[in-house]
N, C-alpha and C positions, 0 to 999 in steps of 0.2 A: 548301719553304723558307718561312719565316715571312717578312714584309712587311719588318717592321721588320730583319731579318737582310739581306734583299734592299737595301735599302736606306743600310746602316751597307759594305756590300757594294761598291756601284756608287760612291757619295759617296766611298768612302775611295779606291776606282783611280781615281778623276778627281782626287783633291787629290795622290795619290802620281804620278800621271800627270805634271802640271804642274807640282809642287814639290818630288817626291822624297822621301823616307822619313822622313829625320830632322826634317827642317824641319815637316813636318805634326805635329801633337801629336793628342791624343786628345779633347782639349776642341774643336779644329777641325772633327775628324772626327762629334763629336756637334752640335753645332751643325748643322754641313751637313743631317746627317743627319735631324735635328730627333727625335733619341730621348735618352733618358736614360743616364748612363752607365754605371748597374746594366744596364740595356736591351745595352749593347757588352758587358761582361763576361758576362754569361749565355751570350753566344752565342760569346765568345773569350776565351780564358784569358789572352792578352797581345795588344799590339799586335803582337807578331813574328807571332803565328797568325794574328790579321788579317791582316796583309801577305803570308804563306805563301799563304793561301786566296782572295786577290787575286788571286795570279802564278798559283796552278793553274785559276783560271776563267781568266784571259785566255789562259791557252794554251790551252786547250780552245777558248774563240771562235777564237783566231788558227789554231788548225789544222783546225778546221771550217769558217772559212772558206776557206779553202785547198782544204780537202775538196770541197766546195759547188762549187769554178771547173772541177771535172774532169768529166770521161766518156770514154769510151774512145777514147784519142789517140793519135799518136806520140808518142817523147820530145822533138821539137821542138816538138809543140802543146803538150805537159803543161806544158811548160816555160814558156811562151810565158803560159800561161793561169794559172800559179805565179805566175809575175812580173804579171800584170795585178792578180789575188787579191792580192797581197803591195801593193803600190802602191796598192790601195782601201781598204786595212787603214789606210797611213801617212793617206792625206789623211782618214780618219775620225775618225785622232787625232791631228791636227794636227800632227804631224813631229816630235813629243815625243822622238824616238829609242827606243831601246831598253830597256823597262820593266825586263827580265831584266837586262843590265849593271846597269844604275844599280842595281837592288837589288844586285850583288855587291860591286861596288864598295864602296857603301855600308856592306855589311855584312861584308865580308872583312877588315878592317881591326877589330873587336870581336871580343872575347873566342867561346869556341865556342861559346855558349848561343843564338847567334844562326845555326848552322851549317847547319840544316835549309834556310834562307834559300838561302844559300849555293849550296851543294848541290843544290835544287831547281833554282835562274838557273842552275849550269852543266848541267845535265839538260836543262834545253827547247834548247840548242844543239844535242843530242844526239836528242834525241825529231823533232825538226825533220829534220836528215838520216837517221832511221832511217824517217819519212813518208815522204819523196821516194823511200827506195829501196820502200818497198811500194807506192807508187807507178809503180814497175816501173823508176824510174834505178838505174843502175849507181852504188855507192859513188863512183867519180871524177866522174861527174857530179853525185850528189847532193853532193859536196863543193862544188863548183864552184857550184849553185847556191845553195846557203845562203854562200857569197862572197859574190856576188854581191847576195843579198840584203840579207846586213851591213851591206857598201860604199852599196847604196840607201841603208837606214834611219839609217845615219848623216852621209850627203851630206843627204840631205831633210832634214836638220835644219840648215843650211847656206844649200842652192843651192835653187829655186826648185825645187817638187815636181813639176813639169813636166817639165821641163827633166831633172832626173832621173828619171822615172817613160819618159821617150825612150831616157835612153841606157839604162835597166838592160832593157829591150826590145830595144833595136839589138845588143846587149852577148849576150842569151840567144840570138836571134836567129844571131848568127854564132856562137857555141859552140856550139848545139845542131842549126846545119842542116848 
């Protein structure tokens, strides 16, 4: 991947991160970036494809990092070790909440040309409990922990990331022993 792609890349999930979709503009996004704006089109035919190619890297980080907390456990440790990975995730990004919501949100309400968006935010809910069950959970508990995961990322945007990074622990904890 090219520098400058790398770059218009990471700048644009940090400003989409902390302001949301619509409220960032494209002249922002170059700026930050510090490239030109022929430089953003060569590499994305719209800002929607930008925003698309945002959400499929950070799933990719978010479930590699996930991936990364395992080795061969019970489902109380996986668990256990899910929730710690998922809690390292939030305070890395500052309790921003949920990048996939806020993009559907944001984009479910426009016309279909924006639907791929869409469609991808409610896929990583899906990708997310289809991990945990090859992670060796049973559907009811994989359901159970991506709850619970939810419930975290959108409490940490709230209540003290402590404070919930305890209970969603205490919480796996008595489900999963």
């Amino acid at each position: 991947m090219s520098k400058k792609r790398e770059q218009l890349l990471e700048q644009s999930e940090r400003l989409f991160d902390k302001h949301g979709f619509h409220t960032v503009g494209l002249k922002q996004i170059i700026k930050q970036s510090g490239v030109a704006l022929m430089t953003l089109y060569n590499h994305f035919d719209s800002k929607e494809d930008l925003i698309l190619e945002v959400l499929k890297r950070r799933e990719t980080r978010y479930l590699n990092s996930l991936n990364d907390a395992l080795d061969k456990k019970t489902n109380a440790e996986l668990a256990q070790a899910l929730a710690k990975a998922h809690m390292d995730w939030i305070r890395s990004y500052d309790s921003n909440g949920c990048m996939f919501l806020r993009a559907k949100e944001e984009f479910s309400l426009e016309q279909s040309e924006n639907s791929e968006i869409v469609v991808f935010a409610e896929a990583h809910k899906n990708h997310l409990l289809t991990f945990f069950q090859e992670k060796g959970l049973d559907i009811r508990e994989a359901i159970r922990l991506v709850l619970l995961f939810e419930g975290a990322t959108a409490l940490a945007e709230v209540f003290e990331v402590e404070t919930v990074a305890q209970e969603l622990a205490y919480s796996v904890e008595k489900l999963f022993s």
